[in-house]
N, C-alpha and C positions, 0 to 999 in steps of 0.2 A: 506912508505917513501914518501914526499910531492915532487911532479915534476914539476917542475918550468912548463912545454911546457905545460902539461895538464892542469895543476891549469890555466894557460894564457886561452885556447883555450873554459875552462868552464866558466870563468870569462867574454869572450866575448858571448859566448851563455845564460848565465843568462841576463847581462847588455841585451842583445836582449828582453831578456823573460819580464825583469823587462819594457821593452819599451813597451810592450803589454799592461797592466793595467794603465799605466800611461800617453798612448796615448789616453783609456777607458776613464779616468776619464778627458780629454783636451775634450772630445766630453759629459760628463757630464755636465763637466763647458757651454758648448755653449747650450746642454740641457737647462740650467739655464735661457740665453737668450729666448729660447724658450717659457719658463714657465712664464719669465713677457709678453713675448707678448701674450701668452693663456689668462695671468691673468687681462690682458689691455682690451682681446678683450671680455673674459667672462664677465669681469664687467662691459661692457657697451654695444656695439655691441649684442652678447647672449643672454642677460638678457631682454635688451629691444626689443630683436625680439621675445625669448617668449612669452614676454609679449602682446606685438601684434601679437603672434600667438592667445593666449589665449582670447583677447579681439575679433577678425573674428571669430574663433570656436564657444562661444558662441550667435554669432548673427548669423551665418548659423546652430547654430540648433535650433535658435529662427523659420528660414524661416522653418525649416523639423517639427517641431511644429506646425505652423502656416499653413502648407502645409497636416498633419494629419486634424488638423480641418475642414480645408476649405472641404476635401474629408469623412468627418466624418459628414458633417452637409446635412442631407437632403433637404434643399430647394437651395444648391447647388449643386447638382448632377447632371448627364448629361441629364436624362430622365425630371428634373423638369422645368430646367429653357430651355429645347426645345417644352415646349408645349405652353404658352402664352406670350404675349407681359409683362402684366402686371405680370409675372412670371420672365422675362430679369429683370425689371426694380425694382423687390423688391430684385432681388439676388448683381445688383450691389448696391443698399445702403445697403443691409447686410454688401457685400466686403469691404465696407467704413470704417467698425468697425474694420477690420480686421488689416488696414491700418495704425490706427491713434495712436497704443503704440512701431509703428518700424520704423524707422531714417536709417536706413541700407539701403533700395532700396529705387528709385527712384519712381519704380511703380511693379505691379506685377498683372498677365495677368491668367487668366485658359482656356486653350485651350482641348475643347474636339474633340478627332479625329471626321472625317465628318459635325460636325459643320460648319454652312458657317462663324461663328462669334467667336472674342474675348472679352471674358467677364474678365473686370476691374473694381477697384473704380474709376475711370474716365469716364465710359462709355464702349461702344461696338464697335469692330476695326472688319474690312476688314483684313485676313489674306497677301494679296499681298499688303495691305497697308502697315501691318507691317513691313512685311520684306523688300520692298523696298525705304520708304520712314521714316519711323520713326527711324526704329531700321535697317539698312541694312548693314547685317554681307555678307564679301567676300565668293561666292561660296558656300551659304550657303540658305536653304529656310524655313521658319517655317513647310514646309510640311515633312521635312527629319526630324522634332523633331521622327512623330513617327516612324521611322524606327530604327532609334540612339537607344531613349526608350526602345523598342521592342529586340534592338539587346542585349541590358545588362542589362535589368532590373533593372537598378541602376541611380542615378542621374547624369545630365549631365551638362557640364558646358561647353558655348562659351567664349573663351578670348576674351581679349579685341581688338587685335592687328590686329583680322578679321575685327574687324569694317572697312565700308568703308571711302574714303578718304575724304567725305565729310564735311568742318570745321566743319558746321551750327549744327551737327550732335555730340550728347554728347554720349562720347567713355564708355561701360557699358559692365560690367559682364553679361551671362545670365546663370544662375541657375536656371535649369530645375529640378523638383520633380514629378516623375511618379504618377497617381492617378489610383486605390488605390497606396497606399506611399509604393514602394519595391517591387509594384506586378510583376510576369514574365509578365501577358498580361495586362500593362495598357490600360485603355481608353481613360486617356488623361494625362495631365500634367500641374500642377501650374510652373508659370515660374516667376523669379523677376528679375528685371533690377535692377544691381548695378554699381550706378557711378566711375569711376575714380577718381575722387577726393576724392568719402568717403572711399576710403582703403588707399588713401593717407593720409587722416587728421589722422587716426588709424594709421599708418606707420611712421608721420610726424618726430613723437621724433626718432626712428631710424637713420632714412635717415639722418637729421639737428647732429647727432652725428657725429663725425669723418669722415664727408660727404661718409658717406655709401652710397649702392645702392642696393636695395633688391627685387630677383626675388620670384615670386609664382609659384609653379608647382601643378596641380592637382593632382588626387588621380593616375590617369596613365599616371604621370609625362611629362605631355603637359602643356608648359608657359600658366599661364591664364594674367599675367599684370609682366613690370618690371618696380621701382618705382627709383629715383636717378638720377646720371649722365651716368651711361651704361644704354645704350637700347639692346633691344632684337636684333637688327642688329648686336652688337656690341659681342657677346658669341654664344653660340651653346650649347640651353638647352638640347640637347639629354648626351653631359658630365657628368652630372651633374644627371642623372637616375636612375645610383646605389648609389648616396651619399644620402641617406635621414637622415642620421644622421651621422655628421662631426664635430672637431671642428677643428678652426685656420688652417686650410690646408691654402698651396701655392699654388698659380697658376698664370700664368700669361695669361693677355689678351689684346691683343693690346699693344705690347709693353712695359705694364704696366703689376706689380707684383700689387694681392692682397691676405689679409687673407679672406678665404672664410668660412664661419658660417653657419650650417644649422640647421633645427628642421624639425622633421614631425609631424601633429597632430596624435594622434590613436583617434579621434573623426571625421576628416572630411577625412583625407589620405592627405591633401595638406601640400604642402614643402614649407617651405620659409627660398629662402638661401641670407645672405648677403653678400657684396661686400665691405672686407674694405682697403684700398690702407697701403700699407707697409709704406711709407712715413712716415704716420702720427703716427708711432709708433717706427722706429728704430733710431730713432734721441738720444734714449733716453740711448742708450745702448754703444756708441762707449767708455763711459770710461772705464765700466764691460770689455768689450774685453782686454782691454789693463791690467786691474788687473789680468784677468785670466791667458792672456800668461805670464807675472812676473812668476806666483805662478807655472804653469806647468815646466818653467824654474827650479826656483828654488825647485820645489819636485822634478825635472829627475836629479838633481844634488848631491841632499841628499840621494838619493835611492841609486845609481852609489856606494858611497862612504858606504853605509850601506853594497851592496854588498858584495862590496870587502871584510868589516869588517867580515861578517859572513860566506863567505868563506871559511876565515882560518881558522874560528875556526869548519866548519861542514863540511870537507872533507872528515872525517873520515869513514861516512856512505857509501859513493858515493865508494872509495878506498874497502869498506867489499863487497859491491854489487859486483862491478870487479872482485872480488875475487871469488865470489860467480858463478857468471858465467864460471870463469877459469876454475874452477873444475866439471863443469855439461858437460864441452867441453873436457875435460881430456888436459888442459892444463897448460903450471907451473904457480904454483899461486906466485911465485915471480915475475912475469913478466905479470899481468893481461890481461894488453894490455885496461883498460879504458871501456870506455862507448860503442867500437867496441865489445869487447865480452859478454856486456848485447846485443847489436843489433845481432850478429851471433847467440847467443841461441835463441831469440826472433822467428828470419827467420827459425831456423832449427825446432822448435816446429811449427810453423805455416805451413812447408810443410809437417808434420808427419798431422797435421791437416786436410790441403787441401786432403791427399790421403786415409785419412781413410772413408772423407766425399764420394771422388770417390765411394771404395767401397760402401760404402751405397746405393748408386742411383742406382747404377747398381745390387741391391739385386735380384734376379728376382721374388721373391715372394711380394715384396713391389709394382714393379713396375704392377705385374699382378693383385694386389687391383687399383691401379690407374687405369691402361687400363678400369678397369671394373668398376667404380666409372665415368668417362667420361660415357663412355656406358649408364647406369642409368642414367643422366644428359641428355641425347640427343647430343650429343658433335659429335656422329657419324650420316654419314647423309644415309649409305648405308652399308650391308653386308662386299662388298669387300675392302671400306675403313676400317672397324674396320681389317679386315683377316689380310689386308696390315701390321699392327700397332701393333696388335698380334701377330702374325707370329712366334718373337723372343722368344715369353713368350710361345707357345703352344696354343694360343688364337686363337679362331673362330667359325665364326657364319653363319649359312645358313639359308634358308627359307622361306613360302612367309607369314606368322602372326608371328607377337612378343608382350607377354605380361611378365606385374611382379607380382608374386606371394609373401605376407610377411605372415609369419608364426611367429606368438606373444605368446613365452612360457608364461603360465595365472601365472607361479610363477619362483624363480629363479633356475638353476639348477646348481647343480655342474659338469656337461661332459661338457664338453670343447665344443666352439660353432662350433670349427671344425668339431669335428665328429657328432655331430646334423645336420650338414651341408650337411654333405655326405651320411647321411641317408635319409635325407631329397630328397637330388636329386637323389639318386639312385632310389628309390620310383616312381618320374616322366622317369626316363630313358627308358623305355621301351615305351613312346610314343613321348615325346619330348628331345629335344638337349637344354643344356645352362649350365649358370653358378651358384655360391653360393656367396653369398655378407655376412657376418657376421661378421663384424666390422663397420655398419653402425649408428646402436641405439642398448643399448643393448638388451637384450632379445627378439634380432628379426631377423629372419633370412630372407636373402631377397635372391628369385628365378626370374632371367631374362631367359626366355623361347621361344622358335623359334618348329616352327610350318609346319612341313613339311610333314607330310602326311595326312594333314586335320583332327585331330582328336581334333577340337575344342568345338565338343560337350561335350563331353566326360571329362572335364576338371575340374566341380564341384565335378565330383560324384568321380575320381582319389585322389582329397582335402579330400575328407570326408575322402577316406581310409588310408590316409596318418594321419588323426588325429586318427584312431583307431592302425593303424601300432605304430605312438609315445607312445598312451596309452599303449598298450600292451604289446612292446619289451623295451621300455625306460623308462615307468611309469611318461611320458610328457605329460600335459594339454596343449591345445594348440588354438589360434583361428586363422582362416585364412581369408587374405582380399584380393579380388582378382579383379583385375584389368581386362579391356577389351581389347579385341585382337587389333591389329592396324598392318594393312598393311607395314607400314612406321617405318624405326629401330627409328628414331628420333624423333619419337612420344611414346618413353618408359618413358618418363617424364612425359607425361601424366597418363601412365598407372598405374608408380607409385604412382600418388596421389592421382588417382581411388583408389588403392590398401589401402591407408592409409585411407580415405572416409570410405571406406567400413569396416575396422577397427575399425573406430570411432564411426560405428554402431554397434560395441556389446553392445552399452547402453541398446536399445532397443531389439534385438535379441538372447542377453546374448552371456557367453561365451562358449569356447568348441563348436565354429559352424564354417561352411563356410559360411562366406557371399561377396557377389559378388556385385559390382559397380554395375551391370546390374539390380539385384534383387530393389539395392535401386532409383533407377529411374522408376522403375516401381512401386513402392509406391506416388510416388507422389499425385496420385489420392486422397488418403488421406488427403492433407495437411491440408482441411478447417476443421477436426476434433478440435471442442475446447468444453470440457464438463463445459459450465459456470454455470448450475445447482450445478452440484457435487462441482465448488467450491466454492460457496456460503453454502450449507450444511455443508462444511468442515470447513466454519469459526464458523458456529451457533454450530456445536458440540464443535469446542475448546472451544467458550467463554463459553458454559455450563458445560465443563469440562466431556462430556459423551467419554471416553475412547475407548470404546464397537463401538462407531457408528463413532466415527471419524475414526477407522483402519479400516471399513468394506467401509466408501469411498475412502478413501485413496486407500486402497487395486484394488477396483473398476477402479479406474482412470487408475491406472499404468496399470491393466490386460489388458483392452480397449486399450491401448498406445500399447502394445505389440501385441495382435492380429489383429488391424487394422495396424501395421508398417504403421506407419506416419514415412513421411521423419526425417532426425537425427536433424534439424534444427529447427523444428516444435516439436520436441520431448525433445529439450532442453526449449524452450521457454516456454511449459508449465511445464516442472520442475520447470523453474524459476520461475512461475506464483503461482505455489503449493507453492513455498517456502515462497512467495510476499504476498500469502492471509496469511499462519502461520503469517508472522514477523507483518502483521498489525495486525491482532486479539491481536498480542501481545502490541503491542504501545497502542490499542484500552483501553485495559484491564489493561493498565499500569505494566504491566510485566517486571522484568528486567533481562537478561540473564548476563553471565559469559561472561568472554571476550572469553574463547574457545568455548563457546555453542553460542556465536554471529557470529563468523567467518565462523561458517555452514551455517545460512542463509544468503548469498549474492551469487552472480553470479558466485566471481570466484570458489567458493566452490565445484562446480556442476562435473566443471574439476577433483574433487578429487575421485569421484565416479565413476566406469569404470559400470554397470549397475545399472537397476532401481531398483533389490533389495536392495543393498547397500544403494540407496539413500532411499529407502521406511525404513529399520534399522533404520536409523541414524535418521529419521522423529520423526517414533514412540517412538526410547528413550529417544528424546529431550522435547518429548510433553509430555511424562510421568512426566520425571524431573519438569518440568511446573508444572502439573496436582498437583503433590506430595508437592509441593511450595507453590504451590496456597493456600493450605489449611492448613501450616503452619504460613504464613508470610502475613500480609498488604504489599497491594501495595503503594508504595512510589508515591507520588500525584505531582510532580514540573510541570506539565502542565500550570497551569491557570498561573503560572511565570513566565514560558517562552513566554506564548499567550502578556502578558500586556509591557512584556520588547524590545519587537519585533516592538507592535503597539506603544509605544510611541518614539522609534528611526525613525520610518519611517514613521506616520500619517501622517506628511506634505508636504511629498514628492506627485508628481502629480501622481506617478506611483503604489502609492501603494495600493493595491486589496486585496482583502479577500483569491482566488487565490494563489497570493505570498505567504500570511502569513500563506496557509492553505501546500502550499507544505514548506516551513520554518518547520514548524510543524510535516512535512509525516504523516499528516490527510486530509482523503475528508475533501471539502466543508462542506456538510451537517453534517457530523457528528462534524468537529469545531464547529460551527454554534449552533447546537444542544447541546452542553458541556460547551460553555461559558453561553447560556439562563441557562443552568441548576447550572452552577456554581455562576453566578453573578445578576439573573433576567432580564436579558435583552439582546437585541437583539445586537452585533457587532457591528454592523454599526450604532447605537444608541451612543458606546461608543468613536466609533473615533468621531461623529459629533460633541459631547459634548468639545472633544480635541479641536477638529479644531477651535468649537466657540471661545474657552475661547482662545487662540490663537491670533484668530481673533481680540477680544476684545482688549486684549493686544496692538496688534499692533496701533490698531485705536485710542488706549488710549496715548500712550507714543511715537510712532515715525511721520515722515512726511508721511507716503509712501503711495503713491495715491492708489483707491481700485484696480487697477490690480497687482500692488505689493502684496499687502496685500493678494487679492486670492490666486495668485503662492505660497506665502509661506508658506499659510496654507492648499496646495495640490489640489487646484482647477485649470485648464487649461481655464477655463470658465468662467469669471464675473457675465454673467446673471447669469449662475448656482449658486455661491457663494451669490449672492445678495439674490435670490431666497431661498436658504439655511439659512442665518442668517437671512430675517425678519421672517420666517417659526418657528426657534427656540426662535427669539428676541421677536419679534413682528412688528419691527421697521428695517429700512431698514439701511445699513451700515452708509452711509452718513447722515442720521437721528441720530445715537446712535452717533456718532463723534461730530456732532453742540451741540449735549445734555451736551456733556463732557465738550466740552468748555466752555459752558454756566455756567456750576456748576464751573469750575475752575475759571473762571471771576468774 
């Protein structure tokens, strides 16, 4: 029957409900605002600070290029130009050339440490000249470049804002590049003066926009220059540390609100955030406000009135719910009593909940895994605090050594891991005291052990008989890893990962053994074991296909791994090297495997093999399958297709090497090398030269672009070099074959 009170009192609680989403969408609608001032500030602010990020990034890796060469060219190096005068004075007109295709700095300097000189295309400076008369940065001395260097191995940049206060004195970036370029111990450093003004005229269209104001931060967000109407006085760049990528944020500074814009290069690490004043963009919006609130009006008015309408007609549900609840409370369902006795079922199930949860916590067998789970973790720091903690559950420990023992069934079993548990310790009870962990990983039973009447010798050989006691009363295979004694209960953290260590060594020591942390630190002596005979024979037998002599080294190898116990780490790494020489003889030989017989040879594979038998099986009847293939089936040839599709994507680039293309490939050097002469008659680097030229030609034929253009494109860092290169091919030197062309098109 429909009640006037309660239909009112749900009518005001929906009308509330309905004010939630409709207050959502008042804060959508100002979203909206939001979104043209994102879309004001992306289109113009953003866009053009990209843009001038992107135009600085490539002229600071013109300097880290330019700064490779300079440390790449022998007759500038530290030893060359400190021996003679006429040695100074051929390496500064070398610098000169260095000088004359970059407009970015001012000037740029190479300082080698001990040097009493700076060597420039300008000539050679006095270091206390430098610093205090040319270039004289606050608090700061050319001498501390190499300590800076030294300290980060990484390049270094003074801002601008150090300069001192002297007008006469032009305010300049310095950008330091360690020589060698990245090394941890340079010897010296190319350094370039960049002016204030040239990241201004780069910044210019920014700034001149919406009178922005744009700071630079280096790579470990220290101001190097702020360009605009704020200066560096006026903010506090340490703010501004974690935002290297923002957009249209608010802030205010001085009084004044701005949207603030950032970008980080992943080429140089510098930030450059802009400063754009609110002003010049909310003018635009005061009508949208006034539209929005109309419409939120007018939707919280239509809602209200939809309410009501669905109300009447959907109570029906609400009134069966009531109902519903009446009777779970054993009360008259004539008389519900409303949305109070969905909440009273609701409260009376939630505290049947709350107290069954009680029980639980207070299980005391749950909580005696816990106590002993802490334990194992190091949680306790001493005997009597664990006793204290224990106490409740029957828990405690004495004694003056504690280690962990884990016991790895080799298969599954069906006894329950309890009672393995308790055969297990009973086993040790007669010399040591502890407990049984068997819900840790499965199929492994973990012993925490205390040591109280010195019977620590005695502890391996106790292991052994516990694995013949499994065999014999239970018909359990079993391997054990055993961990080092430790004085200290809070050091069983350690002992368990001794314990798991020495586990990890049934690769080499197989299963069904005791092996002890201790045993595998005493193998180390072995580690330099590497039989690189044997695996060079094991590639000449695959590719011959002799079945007979590849299993007899194979065989060899592994046997050798296992009697000398090389550590487990040294013992994996030549697995994987076994595995590394098979998968190439197979590339070599153009072999191609199944996607399941591929997924054997890689790294992670190796994990799948608990010893070296295993892994030596699954060798042998992988290379069978091969063997039996081989002699089936041609090998499918797409090599020389991939070599030519490779080298014509990347011949123009500066960077690319025979190296790249040969690890592209996963083939040595010499053997690419050696398959392309055989496939094409000629030598590699024959073939890109031929690209490069005709490239070259091209360029010189059809566009303007001066010859250093022209080298860089077609993958030379070096002029001379390229000059050198196409008369060698031509005949005729670049700028020779360019006037020719003319001439004939004239």
């Amino acid at each position: 029957m429909f009640k006037p009170k309660l239909f009112t009192k749900y009518m005001i609680s929906y009308t509330a409900l309905f004010f939630i989403p409709v207050l959502i969408l008042a804060f959508l609608a100002f979203s909206m605002f939001n979104s043209i001032l994102n879309k004001e500030i992306t289109s113009n602010t953003s866009v053009l600070l990209e843009q001038a990020k992107n135009s600085i990034d490539n002229r600071v890796e013109e300097l880290n290029k330019l700064s490779i060469q300079i440390s790449n060219n022998p007759y500038l190096s530290s030893s060359s130009i400190a021996n003679k005068f006429t040695d100074v004075v051929f390496a500064i007109n070398l610098l000169k050339n260095f000088s004359i295709p970059n407009n970015f700095f001012d000037n740029f300097f190479i300082y080698y440490f001990g040097h009493e000189l700076l060597y420039s295309p300008k000539g050679t400076f006095n270091p206390q000249y430098f610093s205090s008369v040319l270039y004289p940065y606050e608090d700061w001395k050319l001498e501390d470049l190499q300590k800076q260097l030294n300290a980060s191995s990484n390049i270094y940049v003074k801002p601008i804002r150090q300069m001192s206060g002297d007008q006469t004195v032009q305010k300049s970036v310095l950008y330091a590049v360690p020589i060698p370029y990245m090394s941890e111990k340079p010897s010296g450093a190319v350094f370039f003066l960049i002016q204030e003004k040239t990241i201004y005229d780069i910044l210019k269209e920014t700034l001149n926009a919406n009178k922005s104001s744009v700071l630079i931060l280096d790579s470990a967000s220290k101001p190097i220059t702020m360009m605009g109407a704020l200066t560096l006085d006026s903010i506090d760049p340490d703010q501004f540390e974690h935002r290297k990528s923002m957009i249209s944020e608010k802030i205010v500074l001085g009084g004044s609100s701005y949207f603030v814009s950032s970008t980080t290069s992943t080429r140089s690490g510098w930030t450059y955030i802009s400063f754009l004043p609110t002003d010049t963009v909310t003018n635009k919006l005061s009508g949208l406000k006034t539209t929005t609130l109309i419409l939120f009006l007018t939707l919280f008015i239509i809602g209200v009135l939809l309410i009501y309408a669905f109300m009447k007609m959907n109570y029906k549900p609400l009134g069966e719910l009531s109902r519903l609840a009446a009777s779970l409370l054993g009360k008259d369902q004539s008389n519900p009593g409303g949305i109070e006795s969905v909440k009273t079922a609701v409260d009376q199930m939630s505290k049947q909940i709350t107290v069954l949860e009680g029980k639980y916590q207070s299980t005391s067998p749950i909580m005696r895994q816990r106590l002993l789970h802490q334990l194992l973790k190091g949680h306790f720091t001493d005997t009597e605090e664990f006793t204290i903690a224990g106490a409740e559950y029957g828990l405690s420990i004495s004694g003056q050594f504690f280690s962990v023992v884990i016991v790895m069934l080799d298969a599954p079993s069906t006894l329950s891991p309890q009672l393995v548990g308790s055969r297990v310790q009973s086993l040790f009870a007669d010399w040591y005291s502890g407990f049984v962990l068997d819900d840790v990983v499965d199929d492994q039973i973990i012993l925490v052990l205390s040591d109280e009447n010195n019977h620590v010798r005695q502890y391996e050989d106790i292991c052994a008989t516990m694995i013949d006691k499994l065999q014999s009363e239970l018909q359990l295979s079993c391997t054990v890893g055993v961990g080092n004694w430790f004085p200290s209960l809070s050091s069983l953290s350690e002992s368990y990962l001794q314990a798991c260590s020495a586990l990890d060594y049934r690769l080499i020591k197989g299963k069904n053994t005791v092996i002890s942390y201790r045993e595998i630190e005493s193998n180390q002596k072995n580690a330099g074991y590497y039989p690189k005979q044997q695996l060079e024979l094991l590639e000449t037998y695959f590719t011959d296909h002799n079945a007979d002599r590849f299993t007899q080294v194979l065989d060899a190898i592994f046997k050798n791994m296992k009697e000398k116990r090389i550590p487990l780490m040294s013992a994996k790494l030549l697995c994987y090297d076994v595995i590394q020489t098979i998968e190439q003889a197979i590339y070599k030989n153009n072999y191609y495997l199944k996607n399941d017989e591929d997924s054997a040879f890689d790294i992670i594979s190796l994990s799948r093999y608990e010893t070296l038998e295993d892994l030596s099986d699954r060798i042998k009847a992988l290379c069978s399958d091969i063997f039996n293939a081989a002699r089936e089936e041609q090998p499918m040839n797409k090599q020389m297709e991939k070599i030519k599709e490779y080298t014509l994507q990347n011949y123009h680039e500066c960077h690319f090497s025979l190296q790249g293309l040969s690890d592209h490939m996963n083939m040595s050097v010499s053997y690419l090398s050696h398959y392309f002469k055989a496939q094409e008659g000629r030598n590699i680097s024959d073939y890109v030269n031929d690209l490069r030229m005709h490239k070259a030609k091209t360029l010189l034929t059809d566009t303007p672009m001066n010859l250093q253009q022209v080298a860089y494109n077609v993958g030379y860092m070096n002029l001379s070099s390229f000059i050198r290169k196409f008369k060698q091919t031509t005949g005729v030197t670049p700028g020779v074959f360019r006037d020719t062309i003319k001439e004939k098109d004239g």
